[in-house]
CHARMM internal coordinates of N, CA and C (Angstrom, degrees):
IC EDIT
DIST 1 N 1 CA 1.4494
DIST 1 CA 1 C 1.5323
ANGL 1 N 1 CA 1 C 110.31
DIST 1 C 2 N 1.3079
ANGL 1 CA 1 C 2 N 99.55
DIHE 1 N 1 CA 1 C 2 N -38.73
DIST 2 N 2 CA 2.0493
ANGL 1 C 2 N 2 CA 103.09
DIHE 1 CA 1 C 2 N 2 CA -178.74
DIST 2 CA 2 C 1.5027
ANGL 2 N 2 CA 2 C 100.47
DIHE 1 C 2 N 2 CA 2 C -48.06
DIST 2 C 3 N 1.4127
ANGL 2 CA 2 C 3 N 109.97
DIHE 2 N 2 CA 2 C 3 N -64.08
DIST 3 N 3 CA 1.4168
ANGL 2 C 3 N 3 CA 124.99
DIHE 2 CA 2 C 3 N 3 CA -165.13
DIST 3 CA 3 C 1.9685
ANGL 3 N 3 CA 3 C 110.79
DIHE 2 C 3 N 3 CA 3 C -37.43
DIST 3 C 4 N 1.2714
ANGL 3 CA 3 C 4 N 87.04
DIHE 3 N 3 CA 3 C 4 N -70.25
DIST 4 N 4 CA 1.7705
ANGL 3 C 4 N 4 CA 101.64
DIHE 3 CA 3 C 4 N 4 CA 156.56
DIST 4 CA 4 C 1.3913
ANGL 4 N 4 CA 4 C 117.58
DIHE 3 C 4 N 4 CA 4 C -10.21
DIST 4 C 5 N 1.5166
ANGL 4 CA 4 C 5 N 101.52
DIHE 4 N 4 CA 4 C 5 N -73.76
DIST 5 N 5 CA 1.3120
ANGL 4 C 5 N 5 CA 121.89
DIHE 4 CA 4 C 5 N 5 CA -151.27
DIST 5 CA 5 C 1.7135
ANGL 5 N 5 CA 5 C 96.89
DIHE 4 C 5 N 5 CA 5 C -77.51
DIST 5 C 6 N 1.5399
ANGL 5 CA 5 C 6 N 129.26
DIHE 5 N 5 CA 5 C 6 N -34.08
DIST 6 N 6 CA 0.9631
ANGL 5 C 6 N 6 CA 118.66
DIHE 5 CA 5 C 6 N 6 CA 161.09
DIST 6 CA 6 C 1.4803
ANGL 6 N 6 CA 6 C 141.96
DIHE 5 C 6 N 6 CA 6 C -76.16
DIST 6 C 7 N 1.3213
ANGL 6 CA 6 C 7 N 117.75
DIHE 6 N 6 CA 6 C 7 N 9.54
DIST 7 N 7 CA 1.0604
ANGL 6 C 7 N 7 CA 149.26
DIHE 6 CA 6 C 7 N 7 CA 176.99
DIST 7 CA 7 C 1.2491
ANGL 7 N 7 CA 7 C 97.02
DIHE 6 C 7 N 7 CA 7 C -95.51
DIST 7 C 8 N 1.0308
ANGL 7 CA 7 C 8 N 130.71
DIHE 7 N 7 CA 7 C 8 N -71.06
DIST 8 N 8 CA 1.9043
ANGL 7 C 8 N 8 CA 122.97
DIHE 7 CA 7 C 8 N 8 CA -168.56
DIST 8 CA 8 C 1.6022
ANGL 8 N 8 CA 8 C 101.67
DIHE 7 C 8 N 8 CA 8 C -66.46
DIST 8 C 9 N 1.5804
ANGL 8 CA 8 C 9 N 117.98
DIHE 8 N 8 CA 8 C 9 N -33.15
DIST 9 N 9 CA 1.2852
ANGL 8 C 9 N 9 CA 92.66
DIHE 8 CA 8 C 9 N 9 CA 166.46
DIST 9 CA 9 C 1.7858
ANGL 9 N 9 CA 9 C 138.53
DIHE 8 C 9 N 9 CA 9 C -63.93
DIST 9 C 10 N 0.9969
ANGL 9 CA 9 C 10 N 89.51
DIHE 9 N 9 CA 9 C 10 N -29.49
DIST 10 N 10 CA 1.7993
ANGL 9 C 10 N 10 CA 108.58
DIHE 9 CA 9 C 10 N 10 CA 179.29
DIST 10 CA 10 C 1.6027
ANGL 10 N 10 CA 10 C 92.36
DIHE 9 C 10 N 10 CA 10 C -63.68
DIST 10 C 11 N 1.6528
ANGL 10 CA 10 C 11 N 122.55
DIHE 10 N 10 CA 10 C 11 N -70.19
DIST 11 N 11 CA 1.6684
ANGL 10 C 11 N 11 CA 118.77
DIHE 10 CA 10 C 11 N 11 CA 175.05
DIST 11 CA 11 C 1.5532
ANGL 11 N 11 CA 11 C 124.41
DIHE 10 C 11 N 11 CA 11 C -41.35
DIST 11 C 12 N 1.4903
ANGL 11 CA 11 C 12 N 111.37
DIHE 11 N 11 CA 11 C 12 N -34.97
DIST 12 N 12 CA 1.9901
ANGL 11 C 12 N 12 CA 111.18
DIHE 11 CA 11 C 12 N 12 CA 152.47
DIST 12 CA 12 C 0.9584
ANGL 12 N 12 CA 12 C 95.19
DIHE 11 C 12 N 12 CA 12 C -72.81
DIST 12 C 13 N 1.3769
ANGL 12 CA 12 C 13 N 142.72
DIHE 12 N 12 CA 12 C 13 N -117.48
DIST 13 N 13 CA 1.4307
ANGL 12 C 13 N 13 CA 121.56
DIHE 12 CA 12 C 13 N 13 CA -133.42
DIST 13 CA 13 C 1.6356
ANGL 13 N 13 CA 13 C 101.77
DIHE 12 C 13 N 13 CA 13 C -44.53
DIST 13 C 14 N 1.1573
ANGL 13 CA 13 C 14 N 153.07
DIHE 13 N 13 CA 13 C 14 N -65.54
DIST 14 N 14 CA 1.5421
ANGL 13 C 14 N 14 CA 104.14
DIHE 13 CA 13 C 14 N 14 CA -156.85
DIST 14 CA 14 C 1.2583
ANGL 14 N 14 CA 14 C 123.98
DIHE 13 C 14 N 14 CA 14 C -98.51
DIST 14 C 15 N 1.4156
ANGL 14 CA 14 C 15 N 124.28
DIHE 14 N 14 CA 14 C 15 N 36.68
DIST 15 N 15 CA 1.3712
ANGL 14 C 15 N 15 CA 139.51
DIHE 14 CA 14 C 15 N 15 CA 154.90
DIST 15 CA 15 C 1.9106
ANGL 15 N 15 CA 15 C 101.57
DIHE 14 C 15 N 15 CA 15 C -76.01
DIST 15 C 16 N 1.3803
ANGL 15 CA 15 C 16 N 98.34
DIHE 15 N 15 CA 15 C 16 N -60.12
DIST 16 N 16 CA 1.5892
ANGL 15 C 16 N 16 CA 116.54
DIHE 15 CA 15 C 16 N 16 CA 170.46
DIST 16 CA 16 C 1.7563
ANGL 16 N 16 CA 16 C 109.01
DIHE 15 C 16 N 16 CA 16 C -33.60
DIST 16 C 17 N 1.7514
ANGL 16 CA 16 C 17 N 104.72
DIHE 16 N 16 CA 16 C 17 N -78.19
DIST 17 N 17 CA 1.5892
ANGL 16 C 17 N 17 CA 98.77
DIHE 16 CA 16 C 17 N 17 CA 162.16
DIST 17 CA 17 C 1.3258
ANGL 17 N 17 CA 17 C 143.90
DIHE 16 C 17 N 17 CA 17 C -24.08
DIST 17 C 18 N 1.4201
ANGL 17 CA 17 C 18 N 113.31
DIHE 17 N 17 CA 17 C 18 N -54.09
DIST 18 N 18 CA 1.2268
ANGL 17 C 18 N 18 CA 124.48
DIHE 17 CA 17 C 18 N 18 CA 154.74
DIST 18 CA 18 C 1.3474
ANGL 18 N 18 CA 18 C 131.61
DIHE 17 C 18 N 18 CA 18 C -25.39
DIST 18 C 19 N 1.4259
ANGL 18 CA 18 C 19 N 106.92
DIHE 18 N 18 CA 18 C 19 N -82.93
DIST 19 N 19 CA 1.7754
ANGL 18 C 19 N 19 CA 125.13
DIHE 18 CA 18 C 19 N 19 CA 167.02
DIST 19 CA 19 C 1.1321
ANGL 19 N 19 CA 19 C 106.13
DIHE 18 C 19 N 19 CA 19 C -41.81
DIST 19 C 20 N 1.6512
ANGL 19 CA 19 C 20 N 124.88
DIHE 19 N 19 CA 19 C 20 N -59.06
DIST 20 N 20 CA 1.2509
ANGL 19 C 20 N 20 CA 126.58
DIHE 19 CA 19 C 20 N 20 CA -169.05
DIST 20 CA 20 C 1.9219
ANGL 20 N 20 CA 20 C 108.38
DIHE 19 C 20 N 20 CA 20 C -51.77
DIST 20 C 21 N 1.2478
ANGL 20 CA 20 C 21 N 111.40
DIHE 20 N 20 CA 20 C 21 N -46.82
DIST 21 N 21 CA 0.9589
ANGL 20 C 21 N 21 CA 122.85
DIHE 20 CA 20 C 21 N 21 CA 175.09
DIST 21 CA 21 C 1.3617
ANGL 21 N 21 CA 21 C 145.70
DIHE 20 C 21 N 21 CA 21 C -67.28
DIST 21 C 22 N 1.7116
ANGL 21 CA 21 C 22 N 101.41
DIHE 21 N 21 CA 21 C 22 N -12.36
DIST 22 N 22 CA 1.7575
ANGL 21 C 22 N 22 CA 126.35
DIHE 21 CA 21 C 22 N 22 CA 154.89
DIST 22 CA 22 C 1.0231
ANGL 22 N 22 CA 22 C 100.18
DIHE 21 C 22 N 22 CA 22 C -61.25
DIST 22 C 23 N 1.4047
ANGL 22 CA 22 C 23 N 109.25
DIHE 22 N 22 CA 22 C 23 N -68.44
DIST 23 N 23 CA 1.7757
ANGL 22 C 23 N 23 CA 129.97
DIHE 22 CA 22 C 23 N 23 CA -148.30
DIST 23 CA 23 C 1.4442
ANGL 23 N 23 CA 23 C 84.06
DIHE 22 C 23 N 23 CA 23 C -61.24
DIST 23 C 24 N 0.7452
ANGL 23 CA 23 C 24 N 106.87
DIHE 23 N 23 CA 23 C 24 N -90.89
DIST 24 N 24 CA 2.0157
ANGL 23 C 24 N 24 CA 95.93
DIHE 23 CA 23 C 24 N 24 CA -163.27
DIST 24 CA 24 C 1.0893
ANGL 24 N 24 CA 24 C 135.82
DIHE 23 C 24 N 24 CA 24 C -57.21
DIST 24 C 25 N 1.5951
ANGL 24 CA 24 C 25 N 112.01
DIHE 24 N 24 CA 24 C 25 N -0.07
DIST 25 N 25 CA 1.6320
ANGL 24 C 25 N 25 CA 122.55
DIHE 24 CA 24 C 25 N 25 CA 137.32
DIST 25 CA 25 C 1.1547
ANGL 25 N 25 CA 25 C 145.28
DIHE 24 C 25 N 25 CA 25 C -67.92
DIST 25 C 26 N 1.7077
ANGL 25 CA 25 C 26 N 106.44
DIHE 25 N 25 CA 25 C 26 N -29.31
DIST 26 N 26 CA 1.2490
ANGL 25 C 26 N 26 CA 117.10
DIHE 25 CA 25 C 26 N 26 CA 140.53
DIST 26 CA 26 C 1.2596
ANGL 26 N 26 CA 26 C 139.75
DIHE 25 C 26 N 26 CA 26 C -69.24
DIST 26 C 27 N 1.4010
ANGL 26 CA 26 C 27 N 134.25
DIHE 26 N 26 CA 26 C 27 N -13.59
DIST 27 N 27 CA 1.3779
ANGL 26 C 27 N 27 CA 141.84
DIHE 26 CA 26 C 27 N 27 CA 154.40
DIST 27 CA 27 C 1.4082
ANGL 27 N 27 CA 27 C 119.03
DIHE 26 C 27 N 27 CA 27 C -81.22
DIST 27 C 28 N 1.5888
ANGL 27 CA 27 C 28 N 110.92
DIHE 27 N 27 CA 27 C 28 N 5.10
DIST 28 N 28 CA 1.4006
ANGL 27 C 28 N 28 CA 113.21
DIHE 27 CA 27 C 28 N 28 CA -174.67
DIST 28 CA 28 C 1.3435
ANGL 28 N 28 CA 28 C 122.32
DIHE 27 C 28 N 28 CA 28 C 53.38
DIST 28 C 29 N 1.8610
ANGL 28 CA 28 C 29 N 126.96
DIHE 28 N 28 CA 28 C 29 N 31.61
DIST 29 N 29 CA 0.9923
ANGL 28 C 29 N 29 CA 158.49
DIHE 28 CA 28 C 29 N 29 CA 173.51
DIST 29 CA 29 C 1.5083
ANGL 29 N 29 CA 29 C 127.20
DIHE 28 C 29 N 29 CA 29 C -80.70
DIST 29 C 30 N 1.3129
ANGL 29 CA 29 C 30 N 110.26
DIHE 29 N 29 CA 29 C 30 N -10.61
DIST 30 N 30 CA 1.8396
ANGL 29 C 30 N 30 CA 115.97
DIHE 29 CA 29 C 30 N 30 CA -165.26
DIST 30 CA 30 C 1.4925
ANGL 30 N 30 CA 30 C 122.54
DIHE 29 C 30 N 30 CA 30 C -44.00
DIST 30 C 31 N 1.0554
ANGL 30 CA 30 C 31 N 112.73
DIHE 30 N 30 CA 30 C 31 N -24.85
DIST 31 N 31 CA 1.4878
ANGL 30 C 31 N 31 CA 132.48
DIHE 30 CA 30 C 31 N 31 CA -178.52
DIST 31 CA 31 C 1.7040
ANGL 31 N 31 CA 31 C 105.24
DIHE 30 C 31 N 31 CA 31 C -53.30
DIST 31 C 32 N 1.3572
ANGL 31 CA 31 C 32 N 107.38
DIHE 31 N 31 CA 31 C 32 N -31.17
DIST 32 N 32 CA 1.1812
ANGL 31 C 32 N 32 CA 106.00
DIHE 31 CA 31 C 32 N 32 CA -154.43
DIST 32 CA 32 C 1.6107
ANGL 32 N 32 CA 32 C 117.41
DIHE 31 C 32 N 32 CA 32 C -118.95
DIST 32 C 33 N 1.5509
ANGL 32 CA 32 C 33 N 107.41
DIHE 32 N 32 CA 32 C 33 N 13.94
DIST 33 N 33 CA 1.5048
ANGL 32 C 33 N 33 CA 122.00
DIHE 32 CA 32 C 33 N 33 CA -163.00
DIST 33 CA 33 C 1.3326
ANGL 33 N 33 CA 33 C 116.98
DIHE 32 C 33 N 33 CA 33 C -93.66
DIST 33 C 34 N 1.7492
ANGL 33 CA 33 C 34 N 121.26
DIHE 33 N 33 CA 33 C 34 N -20.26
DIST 34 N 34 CA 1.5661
ANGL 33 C 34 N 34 CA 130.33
DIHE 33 CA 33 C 34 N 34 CA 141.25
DIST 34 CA 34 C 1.5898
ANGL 34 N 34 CA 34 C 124.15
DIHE 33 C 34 N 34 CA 34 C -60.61
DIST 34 C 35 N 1.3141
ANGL 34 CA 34 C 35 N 113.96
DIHE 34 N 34 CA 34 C 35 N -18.59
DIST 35 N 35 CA 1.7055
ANGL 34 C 35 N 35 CA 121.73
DIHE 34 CA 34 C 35 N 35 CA 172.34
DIST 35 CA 35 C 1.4898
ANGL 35 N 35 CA 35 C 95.21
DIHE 34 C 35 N 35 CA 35 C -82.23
DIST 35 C 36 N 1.3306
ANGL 35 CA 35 C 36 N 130.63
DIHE 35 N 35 CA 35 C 36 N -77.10
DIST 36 N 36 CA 1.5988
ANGL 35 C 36 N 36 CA 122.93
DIHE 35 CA 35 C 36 N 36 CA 177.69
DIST 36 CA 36 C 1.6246
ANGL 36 N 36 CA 36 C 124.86
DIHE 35 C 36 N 36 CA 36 C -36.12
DIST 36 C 37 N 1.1766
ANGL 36 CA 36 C 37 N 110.54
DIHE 36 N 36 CA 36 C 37 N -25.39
DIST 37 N 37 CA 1.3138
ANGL 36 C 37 N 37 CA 96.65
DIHE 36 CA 36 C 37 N 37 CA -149.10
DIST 37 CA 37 C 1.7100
ANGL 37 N 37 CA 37 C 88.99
DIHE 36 C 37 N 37 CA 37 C -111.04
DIST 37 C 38 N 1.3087
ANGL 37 CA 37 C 38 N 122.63
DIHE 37 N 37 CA 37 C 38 N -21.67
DIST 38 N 38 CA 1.7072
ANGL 37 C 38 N 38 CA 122.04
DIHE 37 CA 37 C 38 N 38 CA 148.59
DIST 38 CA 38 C 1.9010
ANGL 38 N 38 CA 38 C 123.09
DIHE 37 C 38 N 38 CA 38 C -55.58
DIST 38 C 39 N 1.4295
ANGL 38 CA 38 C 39 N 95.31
DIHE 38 N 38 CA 38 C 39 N -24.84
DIST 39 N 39 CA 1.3794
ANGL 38 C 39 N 39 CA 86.67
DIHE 38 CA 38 C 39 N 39 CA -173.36
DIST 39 CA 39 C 1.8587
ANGL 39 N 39 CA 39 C 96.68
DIHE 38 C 39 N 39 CA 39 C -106.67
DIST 39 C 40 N 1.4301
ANGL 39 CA 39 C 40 N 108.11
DIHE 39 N 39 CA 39 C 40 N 41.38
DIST 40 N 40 CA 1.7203
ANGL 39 C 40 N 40 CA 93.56
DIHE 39 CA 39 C 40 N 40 CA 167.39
DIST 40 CA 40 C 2.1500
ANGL 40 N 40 CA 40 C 93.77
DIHE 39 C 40 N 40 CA 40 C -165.67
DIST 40 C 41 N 1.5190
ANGL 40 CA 40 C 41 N 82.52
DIHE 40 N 40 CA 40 C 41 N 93.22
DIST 41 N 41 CA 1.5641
ANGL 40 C 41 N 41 CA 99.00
DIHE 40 CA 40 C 41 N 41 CA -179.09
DIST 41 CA 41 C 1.4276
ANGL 41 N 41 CA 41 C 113.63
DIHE 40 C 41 N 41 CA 41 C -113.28
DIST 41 C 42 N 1.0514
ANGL 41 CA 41 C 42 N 119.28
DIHE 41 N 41 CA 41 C 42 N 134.64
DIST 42 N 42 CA 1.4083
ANGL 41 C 42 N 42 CA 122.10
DIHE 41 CA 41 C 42 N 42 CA -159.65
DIST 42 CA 42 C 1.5238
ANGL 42 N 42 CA 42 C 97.62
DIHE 41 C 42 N 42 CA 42 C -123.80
DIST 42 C 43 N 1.0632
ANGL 42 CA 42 C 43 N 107.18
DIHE 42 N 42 CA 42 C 43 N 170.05
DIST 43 N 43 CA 2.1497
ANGL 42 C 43 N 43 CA 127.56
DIHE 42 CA 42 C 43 N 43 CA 171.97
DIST 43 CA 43 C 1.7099
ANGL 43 N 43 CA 43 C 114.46
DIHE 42 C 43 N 43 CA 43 C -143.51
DIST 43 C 44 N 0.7884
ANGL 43 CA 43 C 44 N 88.63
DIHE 43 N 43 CA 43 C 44 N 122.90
DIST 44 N 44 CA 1.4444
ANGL 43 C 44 N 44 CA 100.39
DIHE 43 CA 43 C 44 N 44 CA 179.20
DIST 44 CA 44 C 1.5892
ANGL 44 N 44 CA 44 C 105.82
DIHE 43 C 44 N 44 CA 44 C -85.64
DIST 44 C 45 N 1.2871
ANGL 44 CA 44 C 45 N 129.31
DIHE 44 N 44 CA 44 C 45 N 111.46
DIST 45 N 45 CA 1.3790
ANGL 44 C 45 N 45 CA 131.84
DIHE 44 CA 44 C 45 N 45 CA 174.21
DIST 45 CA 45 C 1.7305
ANGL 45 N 45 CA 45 C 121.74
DIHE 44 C 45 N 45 CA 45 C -107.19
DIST 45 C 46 N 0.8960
ANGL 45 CA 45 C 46 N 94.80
DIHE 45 N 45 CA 45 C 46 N 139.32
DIST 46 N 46 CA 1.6136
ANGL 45 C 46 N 46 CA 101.40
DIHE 45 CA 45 C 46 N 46 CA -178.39
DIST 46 CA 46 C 1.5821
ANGL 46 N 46 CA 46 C 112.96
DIHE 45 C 46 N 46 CA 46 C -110.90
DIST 46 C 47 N 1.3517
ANGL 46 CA 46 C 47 N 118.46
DIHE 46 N 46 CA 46 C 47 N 131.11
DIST 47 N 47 CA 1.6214
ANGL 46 C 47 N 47 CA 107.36
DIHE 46 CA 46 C 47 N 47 CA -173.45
DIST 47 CA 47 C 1.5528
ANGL 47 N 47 CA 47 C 98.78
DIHE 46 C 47 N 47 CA 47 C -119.35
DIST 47 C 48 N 1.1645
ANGL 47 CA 47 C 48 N 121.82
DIHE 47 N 47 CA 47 C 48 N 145.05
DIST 48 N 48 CA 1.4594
ANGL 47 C 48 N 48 CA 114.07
DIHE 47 CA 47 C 48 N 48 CA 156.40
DIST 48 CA 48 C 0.8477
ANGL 48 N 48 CA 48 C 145.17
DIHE 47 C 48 N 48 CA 48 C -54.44
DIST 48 C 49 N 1.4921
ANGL 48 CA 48 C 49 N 161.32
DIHE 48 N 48 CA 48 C 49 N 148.47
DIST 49 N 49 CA 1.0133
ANGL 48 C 49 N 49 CA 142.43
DIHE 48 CA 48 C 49 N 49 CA -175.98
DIST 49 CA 49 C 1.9900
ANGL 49 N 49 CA 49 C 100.82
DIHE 48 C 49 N 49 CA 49 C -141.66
DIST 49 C 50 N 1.4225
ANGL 49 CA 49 C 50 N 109.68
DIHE 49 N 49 CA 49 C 50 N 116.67
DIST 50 N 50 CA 1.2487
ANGL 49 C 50 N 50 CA 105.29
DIHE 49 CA 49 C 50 N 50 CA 161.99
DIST 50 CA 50 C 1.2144
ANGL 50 N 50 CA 50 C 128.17
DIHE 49 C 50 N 50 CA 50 C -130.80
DIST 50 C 51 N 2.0295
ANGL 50 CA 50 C 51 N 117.89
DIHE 50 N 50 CA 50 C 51 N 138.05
DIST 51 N 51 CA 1.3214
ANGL 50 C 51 N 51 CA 154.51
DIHE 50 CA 50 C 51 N 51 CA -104.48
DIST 51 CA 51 C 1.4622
ANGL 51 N 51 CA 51 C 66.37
DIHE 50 C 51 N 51 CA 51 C -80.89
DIST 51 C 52 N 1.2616
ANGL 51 CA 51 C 52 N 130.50
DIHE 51 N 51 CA 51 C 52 N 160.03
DIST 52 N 52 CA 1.7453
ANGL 51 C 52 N 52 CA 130.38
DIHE 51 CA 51 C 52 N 52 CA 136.27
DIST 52 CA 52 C 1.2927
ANGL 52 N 52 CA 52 C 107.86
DIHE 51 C 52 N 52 CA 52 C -74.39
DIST 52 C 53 N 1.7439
ANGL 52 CA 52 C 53 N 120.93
DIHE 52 N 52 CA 52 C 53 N 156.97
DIST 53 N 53 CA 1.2764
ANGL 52 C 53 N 53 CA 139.97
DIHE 52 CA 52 C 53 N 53 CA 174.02
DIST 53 CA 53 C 1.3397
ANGL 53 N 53 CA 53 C 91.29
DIHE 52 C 53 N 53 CA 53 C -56.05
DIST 53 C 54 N 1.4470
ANGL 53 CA 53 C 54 N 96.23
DIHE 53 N 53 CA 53 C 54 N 154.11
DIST 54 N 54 CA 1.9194
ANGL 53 C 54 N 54 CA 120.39
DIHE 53 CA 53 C 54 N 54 CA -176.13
DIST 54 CA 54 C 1.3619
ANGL 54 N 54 CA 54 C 90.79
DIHE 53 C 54 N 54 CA 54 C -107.87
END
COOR INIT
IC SEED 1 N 1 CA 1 C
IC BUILD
């Protein structure tokens, strides 16, 4: 499951990169797309969940 979970993180951030990296190419902003994209870090958490007795 770790493995997983670090895998979809690597696929957000550079899905994230990406966008980040239109958008502030289109505003003629680039300068500034390693400052944004340090200040918005996310975690993906997984909780357990167990079934109740039937």
């Amino acid at each position: 499951m770790h493995v997983v979970l670090e895998k979809l993180t690597e696929l957000d951030m550079m899905v994230r990169r990406m966008i980040h990296e239109m958008v502030h190419e289109s505003f003629g902003i680039e300068k500034y797309i390693e400052e944004r994209l340090m200040s918005t870090n996310y975690l993906f958490l997984m909780i357990m969940y167990i079934a109740p007795p039937a």
